[in-house]
DRENTORKOL-3810 file (N, C-alpha, C; in nm, 4 decimals):
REM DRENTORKOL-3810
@n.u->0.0852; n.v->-0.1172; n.w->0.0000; ca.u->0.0000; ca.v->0.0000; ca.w->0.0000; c.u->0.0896; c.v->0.1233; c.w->0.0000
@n.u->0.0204; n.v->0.2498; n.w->-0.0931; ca.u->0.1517; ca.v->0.3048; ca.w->-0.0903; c.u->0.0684; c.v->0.4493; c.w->0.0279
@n.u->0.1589; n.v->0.5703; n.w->-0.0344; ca.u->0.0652; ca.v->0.6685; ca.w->0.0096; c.u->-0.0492; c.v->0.7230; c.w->-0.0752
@n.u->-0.1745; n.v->0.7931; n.w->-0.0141; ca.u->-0.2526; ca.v->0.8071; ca.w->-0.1267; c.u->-0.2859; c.v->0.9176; c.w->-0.0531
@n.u->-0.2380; n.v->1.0067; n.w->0.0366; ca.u->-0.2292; ca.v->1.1557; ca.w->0.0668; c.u->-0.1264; c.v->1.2030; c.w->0.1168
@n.u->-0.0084; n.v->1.2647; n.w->-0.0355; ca.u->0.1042; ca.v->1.3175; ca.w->-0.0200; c.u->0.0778; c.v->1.4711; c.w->0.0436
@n.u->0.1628; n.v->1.4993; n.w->0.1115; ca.u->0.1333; ca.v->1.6300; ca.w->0.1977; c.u->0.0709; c.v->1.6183; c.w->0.3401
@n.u->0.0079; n.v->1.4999; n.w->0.3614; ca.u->-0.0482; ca.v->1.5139; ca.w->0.4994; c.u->0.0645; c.v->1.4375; c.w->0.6019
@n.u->0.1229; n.v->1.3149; n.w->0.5512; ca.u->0.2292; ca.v->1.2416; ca.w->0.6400; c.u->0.3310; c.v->1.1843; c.w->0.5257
@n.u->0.4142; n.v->1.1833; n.w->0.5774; ca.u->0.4965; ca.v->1.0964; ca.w->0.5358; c.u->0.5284; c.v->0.9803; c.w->0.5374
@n.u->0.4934; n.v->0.9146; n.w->0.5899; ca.u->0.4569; ca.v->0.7423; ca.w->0.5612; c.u->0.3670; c.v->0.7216; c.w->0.6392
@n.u->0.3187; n.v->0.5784; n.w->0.6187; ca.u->0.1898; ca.v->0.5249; ca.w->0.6476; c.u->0.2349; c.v->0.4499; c.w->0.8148
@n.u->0.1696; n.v->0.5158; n.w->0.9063; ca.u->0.2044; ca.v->0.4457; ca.w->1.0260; c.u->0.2099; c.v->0.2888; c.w->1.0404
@n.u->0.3187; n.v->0.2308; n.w->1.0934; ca.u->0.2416; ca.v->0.0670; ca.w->1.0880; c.u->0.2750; c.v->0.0341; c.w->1.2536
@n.u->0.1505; n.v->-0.0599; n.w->1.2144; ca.u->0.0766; ca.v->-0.1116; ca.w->1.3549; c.u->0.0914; c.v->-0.2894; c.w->1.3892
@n.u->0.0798; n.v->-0.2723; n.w->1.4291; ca.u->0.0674; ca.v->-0.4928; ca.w->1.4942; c.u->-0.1070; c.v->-0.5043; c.w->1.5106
@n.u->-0.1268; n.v->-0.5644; n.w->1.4429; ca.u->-0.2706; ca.v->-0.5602; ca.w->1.4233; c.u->-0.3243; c.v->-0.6405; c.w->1.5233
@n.u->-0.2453; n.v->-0.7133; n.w->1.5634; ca.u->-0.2846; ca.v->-0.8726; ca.w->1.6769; c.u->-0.2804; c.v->-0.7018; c.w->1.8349
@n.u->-0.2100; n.v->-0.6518; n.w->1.8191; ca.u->-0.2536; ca.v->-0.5796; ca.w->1.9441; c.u->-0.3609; c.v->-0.4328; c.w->1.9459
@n.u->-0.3589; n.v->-0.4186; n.w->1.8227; ca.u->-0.4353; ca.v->-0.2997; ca.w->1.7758; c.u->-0.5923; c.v->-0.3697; c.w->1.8624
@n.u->-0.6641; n.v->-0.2330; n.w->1.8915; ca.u->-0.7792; ca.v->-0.2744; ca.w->1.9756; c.u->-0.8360; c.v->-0.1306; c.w->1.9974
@n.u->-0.9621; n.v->-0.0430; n.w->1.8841; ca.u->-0.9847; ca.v->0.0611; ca.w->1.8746; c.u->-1.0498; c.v->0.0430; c.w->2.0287
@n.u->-1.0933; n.v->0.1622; n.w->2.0799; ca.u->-1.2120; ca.v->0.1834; ca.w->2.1709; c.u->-1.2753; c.v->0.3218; c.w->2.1650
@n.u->-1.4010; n.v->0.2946; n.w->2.2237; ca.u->-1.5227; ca.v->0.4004; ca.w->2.2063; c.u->-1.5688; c.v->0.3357; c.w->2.3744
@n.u->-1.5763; n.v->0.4535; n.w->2.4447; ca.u->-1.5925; ca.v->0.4848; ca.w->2.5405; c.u->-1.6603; c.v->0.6526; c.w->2.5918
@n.u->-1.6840; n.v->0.6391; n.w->2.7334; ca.u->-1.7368; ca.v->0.7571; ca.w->2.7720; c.u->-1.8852; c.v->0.8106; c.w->2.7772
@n.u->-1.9176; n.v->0.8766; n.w->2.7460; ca.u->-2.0890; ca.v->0.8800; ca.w->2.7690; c.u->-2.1662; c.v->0.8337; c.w->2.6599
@n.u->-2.1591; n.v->0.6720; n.w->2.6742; ca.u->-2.2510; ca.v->0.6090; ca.w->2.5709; c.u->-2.2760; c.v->0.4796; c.w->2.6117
@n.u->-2.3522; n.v->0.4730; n.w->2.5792; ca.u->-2.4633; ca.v->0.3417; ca.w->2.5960; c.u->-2.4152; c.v->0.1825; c.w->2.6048
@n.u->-2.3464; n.v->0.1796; n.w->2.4976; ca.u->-2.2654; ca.v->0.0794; ca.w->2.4543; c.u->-2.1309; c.v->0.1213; c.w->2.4296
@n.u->-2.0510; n.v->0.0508; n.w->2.5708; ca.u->-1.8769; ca.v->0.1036; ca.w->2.5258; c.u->-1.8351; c.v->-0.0184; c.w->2.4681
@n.u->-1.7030; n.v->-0.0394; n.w->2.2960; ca.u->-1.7347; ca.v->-0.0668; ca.w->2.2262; c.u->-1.5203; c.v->-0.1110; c.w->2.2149
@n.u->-1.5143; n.v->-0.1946; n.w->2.1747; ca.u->-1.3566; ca.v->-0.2382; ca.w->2.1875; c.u->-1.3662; c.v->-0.3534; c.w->2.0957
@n.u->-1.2774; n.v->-0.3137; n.w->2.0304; ca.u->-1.2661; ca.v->-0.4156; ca.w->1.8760; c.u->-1.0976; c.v->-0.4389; c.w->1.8465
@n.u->-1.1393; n.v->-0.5394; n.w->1.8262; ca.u->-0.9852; ca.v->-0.6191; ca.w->1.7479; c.u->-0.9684; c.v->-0.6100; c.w->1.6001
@n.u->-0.8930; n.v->-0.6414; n.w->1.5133; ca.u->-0.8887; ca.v->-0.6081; ca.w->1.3651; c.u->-0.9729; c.v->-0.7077; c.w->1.3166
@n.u->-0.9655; n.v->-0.8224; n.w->1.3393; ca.u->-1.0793; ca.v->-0.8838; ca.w->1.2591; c.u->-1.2459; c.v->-0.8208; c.w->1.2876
@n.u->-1.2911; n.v->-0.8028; n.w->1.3898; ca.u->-1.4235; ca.v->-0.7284; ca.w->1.4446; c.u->-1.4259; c.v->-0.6327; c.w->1.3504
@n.u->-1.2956; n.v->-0.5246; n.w->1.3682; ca.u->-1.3186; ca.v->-0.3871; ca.w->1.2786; c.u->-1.3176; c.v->-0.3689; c.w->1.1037
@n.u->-1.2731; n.v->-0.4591; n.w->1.1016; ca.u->-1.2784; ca.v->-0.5305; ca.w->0.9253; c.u->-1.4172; c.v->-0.5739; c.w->0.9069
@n.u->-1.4766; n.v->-0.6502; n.w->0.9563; ca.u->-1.5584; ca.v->-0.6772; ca.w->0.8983; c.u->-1.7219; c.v->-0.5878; c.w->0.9230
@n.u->-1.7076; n.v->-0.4503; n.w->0.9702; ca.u->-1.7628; ca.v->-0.3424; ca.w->1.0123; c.u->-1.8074; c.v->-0.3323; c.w->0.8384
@n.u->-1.9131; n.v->-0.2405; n.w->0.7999; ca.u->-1.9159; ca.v->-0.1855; ca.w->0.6337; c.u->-1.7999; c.v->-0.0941; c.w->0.6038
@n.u->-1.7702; n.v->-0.1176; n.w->0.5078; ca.u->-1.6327; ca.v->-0.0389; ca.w->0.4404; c.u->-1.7454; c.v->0.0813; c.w->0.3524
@n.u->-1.6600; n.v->0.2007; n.w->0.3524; ca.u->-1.6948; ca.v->0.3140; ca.w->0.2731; c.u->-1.6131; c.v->0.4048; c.w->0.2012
@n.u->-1.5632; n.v->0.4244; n.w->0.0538; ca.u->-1.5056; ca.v->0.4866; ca.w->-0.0048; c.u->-1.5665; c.v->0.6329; c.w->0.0150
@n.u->-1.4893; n.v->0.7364; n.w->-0.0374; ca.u->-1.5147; ca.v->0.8465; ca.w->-0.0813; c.u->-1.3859; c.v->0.9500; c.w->-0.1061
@n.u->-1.4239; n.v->1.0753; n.w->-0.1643; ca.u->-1.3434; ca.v->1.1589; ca.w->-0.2313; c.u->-1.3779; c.v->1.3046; c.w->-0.1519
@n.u->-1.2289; n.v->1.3603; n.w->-0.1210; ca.u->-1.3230; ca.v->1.4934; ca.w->-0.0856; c.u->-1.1172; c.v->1.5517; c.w->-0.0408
@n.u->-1.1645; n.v->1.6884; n.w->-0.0320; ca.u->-1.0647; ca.v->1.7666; ca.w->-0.0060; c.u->-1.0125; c.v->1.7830; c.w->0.1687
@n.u->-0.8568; n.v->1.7442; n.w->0.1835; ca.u->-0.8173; ca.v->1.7358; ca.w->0.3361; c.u->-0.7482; c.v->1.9240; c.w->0.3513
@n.u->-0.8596; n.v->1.9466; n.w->0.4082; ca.u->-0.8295; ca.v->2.0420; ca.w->0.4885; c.u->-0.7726; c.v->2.0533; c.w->0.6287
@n.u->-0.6829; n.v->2.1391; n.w->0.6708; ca.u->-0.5921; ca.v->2.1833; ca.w->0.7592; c.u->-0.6561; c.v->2.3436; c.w->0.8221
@n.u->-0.6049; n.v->2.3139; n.w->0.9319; ca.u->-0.6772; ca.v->2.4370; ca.w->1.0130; c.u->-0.5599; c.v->2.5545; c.w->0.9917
@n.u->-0.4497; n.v->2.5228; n.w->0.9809; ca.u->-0.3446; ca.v->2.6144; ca.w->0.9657; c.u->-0.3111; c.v->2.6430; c.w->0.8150
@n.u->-0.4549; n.v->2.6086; n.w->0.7421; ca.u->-0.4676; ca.v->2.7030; ca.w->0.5898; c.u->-0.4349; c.v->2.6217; c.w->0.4382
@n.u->-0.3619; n.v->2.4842; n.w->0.4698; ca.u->-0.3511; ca.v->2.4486; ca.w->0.3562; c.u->-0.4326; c.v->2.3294; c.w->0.3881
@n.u->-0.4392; n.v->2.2787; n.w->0.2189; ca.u->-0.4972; ca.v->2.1908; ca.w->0.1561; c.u->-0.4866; c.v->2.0778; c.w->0.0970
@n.u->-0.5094; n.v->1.9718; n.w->0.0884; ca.u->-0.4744; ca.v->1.8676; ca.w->-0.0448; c.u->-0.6129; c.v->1.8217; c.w->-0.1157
@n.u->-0.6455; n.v->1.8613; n.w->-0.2456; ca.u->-0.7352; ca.v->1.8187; ca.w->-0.3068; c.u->-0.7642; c.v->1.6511; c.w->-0.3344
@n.u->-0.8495; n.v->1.6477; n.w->-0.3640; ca.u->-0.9512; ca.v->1.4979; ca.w->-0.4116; c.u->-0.8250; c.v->1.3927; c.w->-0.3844
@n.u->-0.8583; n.v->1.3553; n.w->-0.2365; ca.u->-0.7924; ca.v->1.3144; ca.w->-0.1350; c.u->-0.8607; c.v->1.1429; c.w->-0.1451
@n.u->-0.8295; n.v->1.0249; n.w->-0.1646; ca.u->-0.9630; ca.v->0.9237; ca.w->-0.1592; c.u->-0.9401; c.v->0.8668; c.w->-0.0414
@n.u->-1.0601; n.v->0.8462; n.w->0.0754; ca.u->-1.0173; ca.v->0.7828; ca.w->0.1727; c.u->-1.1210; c.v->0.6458; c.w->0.1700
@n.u->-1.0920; n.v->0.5869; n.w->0.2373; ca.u->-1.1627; ca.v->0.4236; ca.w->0.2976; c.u->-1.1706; c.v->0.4077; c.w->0.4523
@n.u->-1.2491; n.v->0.3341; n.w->0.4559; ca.u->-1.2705; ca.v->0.2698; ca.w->0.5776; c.u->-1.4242; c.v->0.2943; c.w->0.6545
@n.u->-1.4186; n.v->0.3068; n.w->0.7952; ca.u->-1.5824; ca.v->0.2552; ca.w->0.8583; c.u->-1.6231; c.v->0.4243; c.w->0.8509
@n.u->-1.7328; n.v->0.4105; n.w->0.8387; ca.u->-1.8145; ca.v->0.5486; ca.w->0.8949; c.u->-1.8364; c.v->0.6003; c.w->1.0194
@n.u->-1.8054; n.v->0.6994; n.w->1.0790; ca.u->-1.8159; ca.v->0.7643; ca.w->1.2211; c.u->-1.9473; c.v->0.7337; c.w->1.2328
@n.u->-2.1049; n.v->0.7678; n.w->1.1450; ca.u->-2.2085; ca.v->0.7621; ca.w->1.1779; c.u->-2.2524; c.v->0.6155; c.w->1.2104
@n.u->-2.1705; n.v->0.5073; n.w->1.1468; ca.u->-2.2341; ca.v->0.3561; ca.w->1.1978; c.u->-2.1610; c.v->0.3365; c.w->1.3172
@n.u->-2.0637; n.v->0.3597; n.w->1.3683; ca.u->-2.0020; ca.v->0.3693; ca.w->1.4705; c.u->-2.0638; c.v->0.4596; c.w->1.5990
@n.u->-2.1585; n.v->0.5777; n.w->1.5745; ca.u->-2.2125; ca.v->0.6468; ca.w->1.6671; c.u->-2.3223; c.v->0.5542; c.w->1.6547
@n.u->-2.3866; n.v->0.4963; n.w->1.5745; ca.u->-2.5118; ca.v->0.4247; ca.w->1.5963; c.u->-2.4914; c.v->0.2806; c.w->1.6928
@n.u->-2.4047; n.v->0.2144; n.w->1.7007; ca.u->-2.3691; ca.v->0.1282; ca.w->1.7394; c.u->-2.3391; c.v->0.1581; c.w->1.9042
@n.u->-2.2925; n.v->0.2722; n.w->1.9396; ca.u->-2.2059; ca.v->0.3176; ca.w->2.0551; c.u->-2.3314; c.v->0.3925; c.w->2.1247
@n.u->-2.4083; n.v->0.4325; n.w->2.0841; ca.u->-2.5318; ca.v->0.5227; ca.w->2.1273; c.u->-2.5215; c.v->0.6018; c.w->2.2337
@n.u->-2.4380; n.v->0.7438; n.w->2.2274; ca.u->-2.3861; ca.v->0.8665; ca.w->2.2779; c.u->-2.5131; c.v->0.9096; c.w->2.3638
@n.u->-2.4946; n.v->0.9009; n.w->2.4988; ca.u->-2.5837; ca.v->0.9343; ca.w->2.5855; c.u->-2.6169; c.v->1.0827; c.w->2.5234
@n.u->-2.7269; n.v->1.1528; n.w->2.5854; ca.u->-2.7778; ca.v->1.3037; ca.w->2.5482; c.u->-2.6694; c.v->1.4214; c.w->2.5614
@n.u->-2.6360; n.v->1.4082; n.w->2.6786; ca.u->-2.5448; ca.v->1.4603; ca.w->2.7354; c.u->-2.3991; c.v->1.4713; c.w->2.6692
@n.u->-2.3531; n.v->1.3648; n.w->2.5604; ca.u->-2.2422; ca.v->1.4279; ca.w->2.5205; c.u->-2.2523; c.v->1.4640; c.w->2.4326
@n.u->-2.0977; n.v->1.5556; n.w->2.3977; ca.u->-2.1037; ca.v->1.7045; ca.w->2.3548; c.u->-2.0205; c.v->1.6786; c.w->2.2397
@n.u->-1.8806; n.v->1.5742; n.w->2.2758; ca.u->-1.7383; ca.v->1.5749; ca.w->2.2607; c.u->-1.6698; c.v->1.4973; c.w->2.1838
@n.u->-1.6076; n.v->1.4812; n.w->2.1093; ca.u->-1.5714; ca.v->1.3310; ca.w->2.1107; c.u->-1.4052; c.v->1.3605; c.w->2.0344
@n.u->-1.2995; n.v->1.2752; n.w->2.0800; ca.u->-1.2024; ca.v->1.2906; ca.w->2.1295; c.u->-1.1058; c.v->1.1789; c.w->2.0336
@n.u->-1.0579; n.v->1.2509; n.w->1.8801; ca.u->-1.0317; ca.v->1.1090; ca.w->1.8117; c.u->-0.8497; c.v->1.0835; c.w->1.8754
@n.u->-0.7766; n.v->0.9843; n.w->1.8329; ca.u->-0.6798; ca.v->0.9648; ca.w->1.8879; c.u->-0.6238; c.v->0.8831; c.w->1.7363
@n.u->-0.5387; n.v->0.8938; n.w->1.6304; ca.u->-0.4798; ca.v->0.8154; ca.w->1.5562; c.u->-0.3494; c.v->0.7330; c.w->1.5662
@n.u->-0.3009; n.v->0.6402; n.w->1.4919; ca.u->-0.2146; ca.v->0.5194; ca.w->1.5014; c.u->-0.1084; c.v->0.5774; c.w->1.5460
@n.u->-0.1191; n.v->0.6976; n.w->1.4729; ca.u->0.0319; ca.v->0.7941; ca.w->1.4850; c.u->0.0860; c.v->0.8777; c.w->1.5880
@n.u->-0.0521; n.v->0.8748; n.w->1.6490; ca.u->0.0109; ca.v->0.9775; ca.w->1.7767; c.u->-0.1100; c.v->1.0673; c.w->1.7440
@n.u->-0.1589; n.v->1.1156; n.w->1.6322; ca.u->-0.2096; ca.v->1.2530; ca.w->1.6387; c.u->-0.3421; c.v->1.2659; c.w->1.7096
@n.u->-0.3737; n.v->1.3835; n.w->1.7500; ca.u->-0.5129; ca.v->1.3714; ca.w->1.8156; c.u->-0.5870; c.v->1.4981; c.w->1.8210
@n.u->-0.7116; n.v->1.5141; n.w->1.7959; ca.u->-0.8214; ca.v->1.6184; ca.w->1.7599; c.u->-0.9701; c.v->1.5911; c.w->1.8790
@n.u->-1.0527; n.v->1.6736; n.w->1.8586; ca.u->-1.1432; ca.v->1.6873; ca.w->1.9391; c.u->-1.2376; c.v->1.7639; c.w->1.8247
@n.u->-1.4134; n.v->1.7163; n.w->1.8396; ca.u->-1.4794; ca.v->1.7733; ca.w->1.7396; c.u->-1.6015; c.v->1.7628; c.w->1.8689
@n.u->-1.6557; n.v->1.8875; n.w->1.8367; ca.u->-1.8070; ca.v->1.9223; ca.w->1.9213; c.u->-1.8748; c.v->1.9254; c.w->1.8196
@n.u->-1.9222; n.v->1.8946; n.w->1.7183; ca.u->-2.0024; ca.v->1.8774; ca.w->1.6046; c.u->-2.0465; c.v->1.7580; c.w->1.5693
@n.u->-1.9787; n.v->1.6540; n.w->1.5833; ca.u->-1.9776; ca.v->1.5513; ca.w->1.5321; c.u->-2.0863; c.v->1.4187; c.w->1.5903
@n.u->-2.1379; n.v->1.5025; n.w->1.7099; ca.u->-2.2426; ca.v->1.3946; ca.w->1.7941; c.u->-2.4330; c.v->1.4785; c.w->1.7303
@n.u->-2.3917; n.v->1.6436; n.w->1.6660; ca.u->-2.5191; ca.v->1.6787; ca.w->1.6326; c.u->-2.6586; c.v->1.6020; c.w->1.5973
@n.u->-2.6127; n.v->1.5092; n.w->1.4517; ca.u->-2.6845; ca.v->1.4537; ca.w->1.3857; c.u->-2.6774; c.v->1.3044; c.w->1.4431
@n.u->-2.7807; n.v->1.2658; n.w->1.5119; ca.u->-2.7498; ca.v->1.1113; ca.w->1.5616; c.u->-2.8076; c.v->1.0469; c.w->1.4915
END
């Protein structure tokens, strides 16, 4: 696999998949811990769209893969009360979105 968004990293983080183990936790209904086979076989979703950066730049028609945040909030069922949600990637990097619980 090579890269398929030059400008955002420089190589593709790699992981040990036998220990990889996402989690979804915190104010929801169902707290939710998956192994790679579990998370594979989740629905896969293509799409195309532009990676924007908060510090102004861009990379156009960007293609990404993988699960949908919205089948993942459906599954996890975000008590009323939260606001937040707190992503954490392979790489280290990590963001926070208050938007992202709006539309349940």
């Amino acid at each position: 696999m090579g890269i398929d968004h030059p400008g955002i990293t420089l190589e593709i983080p790699h992981m040990k998949i036998e220990s990889w183990a996402p989690t979804i936790e915190g104010d929801v209904e169902n707290k939710l811990k998956l192994d790679w086979r579990q998370f594979t076989a989740l629905p896969y979703a293509e799409s195309v769209s532009d990676f924007r950066c908060v510090e102004g730049w861009s990379v156009p028609d960007c293609r990404w893969g993988g699960v949908l945040f919205k089948n993942l909030v459906q599954t996890v069922k975000p008590y009323e009360q939260a606001k937040y949600v707190w992503f954490e990637s392979a790489d280290g990097y990590t963001t926070s979105r208050s938007r992202c619980l709006e539309k349940r």
